[in-house]
N, C-alpha and C positions, 0 to 999 in steps of 0.2 A: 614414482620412486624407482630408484634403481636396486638392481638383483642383492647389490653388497649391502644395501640398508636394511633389507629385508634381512639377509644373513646374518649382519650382525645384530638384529632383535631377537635370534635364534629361533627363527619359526620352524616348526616341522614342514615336510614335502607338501604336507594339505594345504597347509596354511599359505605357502609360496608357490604353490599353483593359483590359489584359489585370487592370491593378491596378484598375479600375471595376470588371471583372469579380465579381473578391473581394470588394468593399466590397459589391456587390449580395446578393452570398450568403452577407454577414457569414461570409467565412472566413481565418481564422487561420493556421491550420495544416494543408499538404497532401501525401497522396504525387501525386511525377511522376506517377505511369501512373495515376490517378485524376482528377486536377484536372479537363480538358479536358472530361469527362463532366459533373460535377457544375455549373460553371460556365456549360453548355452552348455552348461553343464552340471550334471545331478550329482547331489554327494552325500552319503549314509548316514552324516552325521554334523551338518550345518551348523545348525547350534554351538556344537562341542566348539567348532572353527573359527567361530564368532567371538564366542566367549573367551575362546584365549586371543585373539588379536585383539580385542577391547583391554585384556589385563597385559596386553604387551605394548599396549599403548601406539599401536598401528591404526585403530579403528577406534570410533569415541560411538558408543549409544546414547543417541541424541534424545530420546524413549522409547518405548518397550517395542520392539519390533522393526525401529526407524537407525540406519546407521549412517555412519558421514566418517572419512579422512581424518583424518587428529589432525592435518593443518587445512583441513576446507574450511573457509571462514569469509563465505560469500552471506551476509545477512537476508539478503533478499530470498536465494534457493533455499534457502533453510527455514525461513518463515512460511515460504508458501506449501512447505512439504509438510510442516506439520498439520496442517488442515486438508483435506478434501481438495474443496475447491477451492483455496486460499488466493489474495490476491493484493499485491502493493498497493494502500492505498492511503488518504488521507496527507498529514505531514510529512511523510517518505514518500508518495506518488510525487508533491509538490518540488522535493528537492531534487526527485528521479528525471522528473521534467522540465528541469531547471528553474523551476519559478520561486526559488529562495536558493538564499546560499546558506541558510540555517541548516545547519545540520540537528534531526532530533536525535533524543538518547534514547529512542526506541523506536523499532521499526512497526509500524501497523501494518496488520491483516486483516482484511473484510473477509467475514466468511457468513454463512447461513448456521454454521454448526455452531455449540455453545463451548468455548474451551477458553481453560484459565488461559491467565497470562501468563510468560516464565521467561529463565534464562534459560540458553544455550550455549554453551564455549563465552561465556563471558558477556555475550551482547541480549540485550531485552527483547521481547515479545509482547504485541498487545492488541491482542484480537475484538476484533469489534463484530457484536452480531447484528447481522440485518435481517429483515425479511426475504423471502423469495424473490417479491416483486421489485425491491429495489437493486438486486443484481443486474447490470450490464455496463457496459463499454469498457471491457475488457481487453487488454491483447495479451500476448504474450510475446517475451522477447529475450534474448540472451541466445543459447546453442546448445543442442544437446543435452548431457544429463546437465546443463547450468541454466534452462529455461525455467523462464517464472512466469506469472501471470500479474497484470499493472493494471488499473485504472487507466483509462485515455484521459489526455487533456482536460476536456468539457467535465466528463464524469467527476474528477479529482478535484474541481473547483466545486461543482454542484455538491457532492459529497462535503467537502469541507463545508460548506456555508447552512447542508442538510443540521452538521454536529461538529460547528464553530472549535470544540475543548479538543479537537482530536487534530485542528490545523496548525499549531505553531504559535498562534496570536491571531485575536485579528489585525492587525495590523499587518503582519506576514501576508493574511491571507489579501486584503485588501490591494495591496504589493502586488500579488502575483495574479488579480484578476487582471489588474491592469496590464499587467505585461503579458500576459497568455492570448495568443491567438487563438479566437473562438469564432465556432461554427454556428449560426443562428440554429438551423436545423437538430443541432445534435441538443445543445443546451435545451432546445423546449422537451425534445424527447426526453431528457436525465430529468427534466424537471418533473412531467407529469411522472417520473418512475418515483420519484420520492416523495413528489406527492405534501411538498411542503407548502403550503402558502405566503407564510412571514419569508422562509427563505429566499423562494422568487420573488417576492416584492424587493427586497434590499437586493439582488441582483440587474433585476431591471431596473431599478433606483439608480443604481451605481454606471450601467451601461449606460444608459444615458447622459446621467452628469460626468461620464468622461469622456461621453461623447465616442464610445468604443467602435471601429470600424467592424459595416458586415453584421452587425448584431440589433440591427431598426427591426425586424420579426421577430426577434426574440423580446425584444423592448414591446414592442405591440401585444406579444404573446401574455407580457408579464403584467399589462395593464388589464388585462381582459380577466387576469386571476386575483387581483387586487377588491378586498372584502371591507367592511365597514369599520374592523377590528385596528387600532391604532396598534402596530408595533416597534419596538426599542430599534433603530439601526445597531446599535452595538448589541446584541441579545445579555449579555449579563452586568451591560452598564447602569450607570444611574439614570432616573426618570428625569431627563432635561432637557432641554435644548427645543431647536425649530419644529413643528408641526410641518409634514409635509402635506398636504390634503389628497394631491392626485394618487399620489402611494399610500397612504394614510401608514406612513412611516413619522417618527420622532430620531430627531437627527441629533441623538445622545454624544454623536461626534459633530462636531461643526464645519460643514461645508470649505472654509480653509483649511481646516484642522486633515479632512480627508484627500484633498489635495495636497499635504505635504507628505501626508503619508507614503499615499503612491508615485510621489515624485519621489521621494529619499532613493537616495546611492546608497549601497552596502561602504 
């Protein structure tokens, strides 16, 4: 923002120092007990500062401690700020990576901590918890104070098919296995991190019957975890369709039916 916006919200000298500040060190979004460092300079009475550029409507408290720009309205840096180790994942990892052009009405957060879901500046939140052990294939990516942390590829497909109600549909997801370029290596790694068995059988089910390039170890890997237990290809469909014996899957979708799917054009 420029000097005259700031002016005309009639800040005092604190307050339009303190907002130069930010603008110097192109920051967005900050915690309280961090700012003062980053922007390298100390003030006697922060809070006081705070609290009136929130009631001037310069500054929005996103929660108790956490602030953001009244027009920063990056979904992504601001989901992953509200948690620790927050990280883009599931139905938003899928669109972030292009493999739907569905857009959801809320952005998911895998985190280890336990936090409700909420609103922000108008857009939804919706934090998923997991264990320790199935955190990884993380990156991070965006610039400065706008970097966030994402699911990779592999992880984002694993994950969805880990907890199906968090991808979009499956049908979505079945779409975007097919078109995502997959690492054999990585897929077995995400696999044993989740640790699912039903979920890897319907992936190496699927890799196969589409014949997916690059993914024959991963398909080997998936028969070798394949148990005696019949389960649903679609997890919350109805009990029908083909027995497969080598996956000891039940194809609740039918093998045409799952080729149309991941051929459909948006």
């Amino acid at each position: 923002m420029a000097d005259s916006v700031y002016i005309s919200a009639n800040l005092t000298s604190k307050q339009l120092h303190f907002m130069r500040l930010l603008d110097n060190s192109e920051i967005d979004i900050f915690h309280f007990s961090e700012i003062e460092q980053k922007i390298g300079h100390k003030y006697d009475n922060l809070n006081e500062i705070l609290e009136n550029l929130v009631d001037k409507q310069i500054l929005v408290r996103i929660e108790r401690g956490k602030f953001c720009r009244l027009n920063f309205s990056d979904e992504n840096v601001i989901g992953c700020f509200l948690v620790p180790d927050g990280a883009i994942s599931y139905w938003s990892a899928l669109n972030k990576h292009g493999l739907t052009e569905q857009f959801p009405n809320v952005t998911f957060i895998q985190t280890i901590h336990n936090k409700k879901d909420k609103v922000v500046l108008g857009s939804a939140y919706k934090f998923v918890r997991l264990q320790q052990k199935k955190i990884a294939g993380i990156n991070k990516t965006g610039y400065g104070n706008r970097q966030f942390r994402i699911t990779d590829i592999e992880k984002t497909i694993v994950d969805c098919f880990d907890l199906p109600q968090h991808s979009g549909g499956y049908a979505e997801l079945l779409r975007a296995f097919n078109q995502a370029k997959l690492n054999s290596d990585s897929m077995i790694a995400y696999c044993q991190t989740i640790d699912n068995i039903a979920a890897t059988k319907r992936m190496g089910f699927l890799a196969e019957f589409l014949d997916k390039k690059g993914l024959r170890s991963f398909v080997k890997y998936a028969r070798q975890r394949v148990n005696k237990r019949y389960n649903l290809f679609d997890p919350p469909g109805i009990e029908k369709g083909e027995f497969i014996n080598d996956w000891r899957l039940r194809l609740n979708i039918s093998r045409n039916d799952i080729s149309d799917i991941c051929n459909k054009l948006y």
